[in-house]
N, C-alpha and C positions, 0 to 999 in steps of 0.2 A: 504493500500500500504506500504511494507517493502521498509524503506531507509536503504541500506546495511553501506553508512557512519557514520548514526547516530548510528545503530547497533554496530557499530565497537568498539564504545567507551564503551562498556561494557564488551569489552574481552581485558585484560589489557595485555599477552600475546601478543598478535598483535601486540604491539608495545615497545616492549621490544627490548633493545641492544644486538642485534646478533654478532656485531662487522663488519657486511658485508653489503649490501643492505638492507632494510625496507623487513619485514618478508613477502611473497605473502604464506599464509599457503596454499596448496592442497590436503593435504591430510588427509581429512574427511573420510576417509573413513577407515580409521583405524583407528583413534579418531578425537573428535573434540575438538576445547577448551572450556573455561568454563569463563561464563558470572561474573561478579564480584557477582551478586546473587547469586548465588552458593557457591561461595569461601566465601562470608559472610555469609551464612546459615554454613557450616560448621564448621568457625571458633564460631560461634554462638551456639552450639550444643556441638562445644568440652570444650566452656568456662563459656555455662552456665544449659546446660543439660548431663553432660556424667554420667552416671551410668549405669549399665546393665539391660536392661531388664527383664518385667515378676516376676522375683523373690525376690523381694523388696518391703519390707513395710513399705518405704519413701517416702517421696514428690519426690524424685529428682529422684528414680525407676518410679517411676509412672509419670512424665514429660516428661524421657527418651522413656519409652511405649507408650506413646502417640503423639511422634513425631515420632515414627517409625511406627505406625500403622496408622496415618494420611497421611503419603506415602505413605502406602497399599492402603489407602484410593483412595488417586491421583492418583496410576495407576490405577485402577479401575476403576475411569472414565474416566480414557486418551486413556485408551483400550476398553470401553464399556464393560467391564464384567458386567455377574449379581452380583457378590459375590466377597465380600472381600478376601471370602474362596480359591477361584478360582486363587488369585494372591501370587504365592511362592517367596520367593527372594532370586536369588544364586549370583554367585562373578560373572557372564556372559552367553552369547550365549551359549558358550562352554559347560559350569557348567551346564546349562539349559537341553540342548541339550542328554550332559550325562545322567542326571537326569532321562530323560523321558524315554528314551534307557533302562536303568537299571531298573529303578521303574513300567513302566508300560506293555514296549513291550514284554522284555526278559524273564518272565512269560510267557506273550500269545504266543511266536511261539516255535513251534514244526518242527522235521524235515522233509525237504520238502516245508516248507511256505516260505512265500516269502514278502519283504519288497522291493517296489518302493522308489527309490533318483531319480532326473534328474542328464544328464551330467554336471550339470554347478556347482555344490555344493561345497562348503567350506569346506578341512581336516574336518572339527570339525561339519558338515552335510554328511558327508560320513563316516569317522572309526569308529564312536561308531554303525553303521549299519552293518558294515562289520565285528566288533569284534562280537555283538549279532550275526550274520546269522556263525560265525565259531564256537559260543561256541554252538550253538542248531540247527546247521547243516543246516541251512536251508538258502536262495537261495536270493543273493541282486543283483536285476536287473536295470537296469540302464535304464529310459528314456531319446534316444537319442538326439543330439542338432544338428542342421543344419549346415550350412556355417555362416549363419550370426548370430549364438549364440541363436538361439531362440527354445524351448522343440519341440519336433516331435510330437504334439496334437493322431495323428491319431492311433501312434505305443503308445502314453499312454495308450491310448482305448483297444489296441490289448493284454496290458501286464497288467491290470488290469483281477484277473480272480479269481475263486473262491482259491487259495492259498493263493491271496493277504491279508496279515493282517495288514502292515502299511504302511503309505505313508508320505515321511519327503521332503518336498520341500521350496526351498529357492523364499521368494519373491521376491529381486531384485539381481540380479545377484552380489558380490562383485566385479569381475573383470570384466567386460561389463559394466552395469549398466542396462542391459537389464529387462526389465517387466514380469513375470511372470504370464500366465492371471490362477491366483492362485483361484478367485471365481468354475472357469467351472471347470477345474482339481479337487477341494474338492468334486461337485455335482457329478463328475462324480466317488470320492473314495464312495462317501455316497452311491450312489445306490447302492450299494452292502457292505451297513456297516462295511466300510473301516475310520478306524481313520485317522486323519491327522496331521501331526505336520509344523508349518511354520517357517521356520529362518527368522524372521521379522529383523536381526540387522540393514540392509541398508535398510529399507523401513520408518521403524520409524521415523527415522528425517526427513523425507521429504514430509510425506503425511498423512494424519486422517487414522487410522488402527483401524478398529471396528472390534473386533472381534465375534462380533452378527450377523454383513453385510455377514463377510465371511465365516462364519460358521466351523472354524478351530478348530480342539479337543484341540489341543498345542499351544502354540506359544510363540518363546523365541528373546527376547533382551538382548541389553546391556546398561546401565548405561551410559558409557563413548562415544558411538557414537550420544547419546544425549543432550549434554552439560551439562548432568552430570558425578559422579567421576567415575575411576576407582572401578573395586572389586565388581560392584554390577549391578546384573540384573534381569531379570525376566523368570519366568517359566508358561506363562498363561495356567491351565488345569482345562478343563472343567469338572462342579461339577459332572457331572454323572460317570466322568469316578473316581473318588477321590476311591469309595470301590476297584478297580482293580489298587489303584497302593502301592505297598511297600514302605515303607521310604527307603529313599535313604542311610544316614546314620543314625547313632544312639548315644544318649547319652542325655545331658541337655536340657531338657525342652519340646522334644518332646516326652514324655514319661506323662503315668499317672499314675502310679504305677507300682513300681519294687519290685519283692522277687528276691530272689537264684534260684527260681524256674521258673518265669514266669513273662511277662514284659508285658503292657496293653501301648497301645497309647493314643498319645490328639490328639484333632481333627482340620483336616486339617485347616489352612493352618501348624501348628504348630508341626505339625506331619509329617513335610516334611521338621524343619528348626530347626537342631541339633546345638546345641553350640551356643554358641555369634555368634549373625550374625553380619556384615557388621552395625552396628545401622548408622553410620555418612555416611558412602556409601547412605542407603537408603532415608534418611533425605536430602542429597542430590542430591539424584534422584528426588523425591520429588519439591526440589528447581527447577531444572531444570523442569521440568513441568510447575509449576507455571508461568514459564520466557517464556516459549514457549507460554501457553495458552494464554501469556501477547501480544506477538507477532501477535500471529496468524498462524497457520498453514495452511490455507489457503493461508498466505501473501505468508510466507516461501516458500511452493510448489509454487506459482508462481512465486518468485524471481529462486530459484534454476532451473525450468525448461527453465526460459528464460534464466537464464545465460548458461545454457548446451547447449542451440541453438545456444546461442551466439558464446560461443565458439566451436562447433562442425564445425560450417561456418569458421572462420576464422582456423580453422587447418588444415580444410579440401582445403583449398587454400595453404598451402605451398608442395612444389613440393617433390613429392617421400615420402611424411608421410603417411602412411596410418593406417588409422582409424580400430579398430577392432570387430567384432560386429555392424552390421546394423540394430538389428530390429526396427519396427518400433515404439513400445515402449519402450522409453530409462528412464533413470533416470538419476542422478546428478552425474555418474559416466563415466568416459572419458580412456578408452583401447586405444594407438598406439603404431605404430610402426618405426623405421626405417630401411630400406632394410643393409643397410651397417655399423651400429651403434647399439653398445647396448646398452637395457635398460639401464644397469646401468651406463653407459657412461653416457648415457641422463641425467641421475639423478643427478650424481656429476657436472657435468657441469652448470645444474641449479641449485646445492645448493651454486653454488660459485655468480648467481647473488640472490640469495637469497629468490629462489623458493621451496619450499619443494613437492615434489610428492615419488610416493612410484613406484617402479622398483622392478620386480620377475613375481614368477607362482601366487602371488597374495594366495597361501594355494588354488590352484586350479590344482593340473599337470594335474592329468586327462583331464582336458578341453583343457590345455596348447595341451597337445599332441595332442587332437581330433582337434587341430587348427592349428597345425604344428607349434608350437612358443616355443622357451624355455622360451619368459614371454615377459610384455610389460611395456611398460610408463604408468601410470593411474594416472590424474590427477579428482581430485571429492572434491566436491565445499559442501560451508554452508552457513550458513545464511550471513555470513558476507562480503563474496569475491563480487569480483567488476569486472565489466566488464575492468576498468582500471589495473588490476591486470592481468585479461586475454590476455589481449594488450600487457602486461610486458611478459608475457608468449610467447608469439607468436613472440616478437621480441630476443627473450633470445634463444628460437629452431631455428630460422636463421643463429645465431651465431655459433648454435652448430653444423649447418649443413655448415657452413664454414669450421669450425676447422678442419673437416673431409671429405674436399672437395678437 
């Protein structure tokens, strides 16, 4: 059982002088903060192991190598890969995202093919799809979303077809928090040996993500929605697919010989991670595992969905707000609205009692418009928020529906 108070004392952040109210953080959903394990693995790393990787024939290269590949290590088994090999490390979702777009698809399609998004997808799960289907002519179709935010199963069915070459689907919705039932959608890309790539960034912290269970080719994270740092994420690809993908960039260390003439590769994952990477990003990625595993993700996903009940009931009691997104699978993320008040109204007015939430299209217009919204409130919760926090929330939107009454 996760106590979210005792929790609390390990993100020094949280209680830090803002100059306003006591911080109620909400917005996890575009980062989260970071446990004092973390911030001391870091500072640990920078004071007692920093040298660069791989190409040193020191103790303190080879310490450095070894806490950065001891994370490879730990996502490894935080994601259920088979293989070290299988876990690439870029600066995010995004980077990831790109990654797989340029390295493995835009090779395989030709003009005419076709590449599956849902409507619900992230900027950065939709334009790297749409720049590959402009530069190789070929055709990005959109599986549709409902009224209450959730994929059209039947018309996925219908647009899966022999053209299809890849499919890039978001597990949890970033601005809903809606559930994506991401198993039956891959079974049904594989019957017809269709790849899949998964934007795991909001699923991650919330739930065990095996990537064996769900039998996904791709799948990318972040670092920082983790309660680990910025600058660093993940590109999970599976080992089969490693001979069809290209390095993404080029230069130190993912190379195994170079002439004037001709350049030979290392092999994967190495072969995909040009230049100094990220070393103290991944070392604290790393950290951040360890601290979760310490926790429980079981605990977690049960604290977080209770508190999303919690507070989906009491918001859903203040008169004229309305809630965005019903399905019936939700996550630790909260879409509303107000009829006669904008988001970002909403938002300055709770940062003055010292609420933080995030107001926009959320890097979603497409969806924004298939919902008729220029953007909403989204409040989305971690490990650490409190039903009493929620309370502060609920009475802070009262006020704000006064001011504007």
């Amino acid at each position: 059982m996760l106590d979210p108070q005792k929790v609390r004392k390990d993100f020094p952040l949280l209680f830090a002088d803002t100059g306003k109210q006591p911080l109620v953080y909400f917005d996890n959903a575009a980062t989260t903060q970071k446990p004092e394990a973390v911030l001391q693995r870091l500072r640990r790393y920078y004071v007692e192991e920093n040298a660069n990787i791989n190409r040193g024939a020191y103790d303190l290269a080879a310490k450095a190598t070894d806490a950065y590949e001891h994370a490879r290590q730990l996502v490894q088994s935080f994601i259920g890969a088979r293989k070290t090999s299988e876990v690439i490390f870029t600066k995010g979702t995004t980077e990831a995202i790109n990654f797989c777009a340029t390295s493995f698809v835009r090779p395989r399609i030709k003009a005419g093919d076709e590449i599956l998004i849902s409507g619900m997808e992230h900027h950065a799960n939709l334009v790297p799809w749409q720049v590959v289907c402009q530069q190789q002519q070929a055709q990005l179709k959109i599986i549709p979303v409902n009224d209450s935010g959730e994929v059209e199963l039947s018309t996925y069915r219908d647009l899966l077809g022999p053209r299809t070459r890849f499919v890039a689907l978001t597990h949890i919705s970033n601005a809903l928090g809606n559930v994506n039932p991401v198993q039956e959608m891959i079974q049904l890309a594989h019957a017809l040996d269709v790849p899949v790539l998964l934007d795991a960034a909001q699923s991650i912290p919330h739930q065990s993500v095996n990537v064996q269970d769900i039998e996904c080719d791709f799948l990318a994270f972040s670092g920082h929605k983790l309660y680990g740092p910025t600058g660093i994420g993940v590109l999970y690809a599976k080992s089969v697919w490693h001979p069809h993908m290209q390095p993404y960039q080029f230069g130190g260390d993912m190379i195994r010989m170079v002439s004037y003439e001709n350049t030979t590769y290392n092999v994967p994952p190495h072969k995909f991670e040009a230049g100094t990477p990220n070393i103290a990003g991944a070392v604290g990625l790393g950290a951040a595992i360890q601290y979760i595993n310490k926790i429980g993700m079981h605990n977690i996903q049960t604290h977080t969905e209770d508190l999303t009940a919690y507070a989906r009931k009491q918001l859903a009691g203040i008169q004229d707000l309305q809630l965005i997104g019903s399905a019936d699978h939700t996550s630790s993320i909260i879409s509303f609205v107000f009829p006669d008040i904008h988001p970002h109204d909403v938002s300055s007015l709770l940062n003055e009692a010292g609420i933080a939430i995030r107001a926009g299209h959320h890097c979603t217009m497409p969806l924004m418009q298939r919902l008729g919204l220029p953007g909403t409130a989204r409040v989305s919760f971690g490990m650490y928020n409190t039903k009493e926090e929620v309370d502060h929330l609920i009475h802070a939107l009262l006020e704000v529906q006064e001011i504007f009454s």
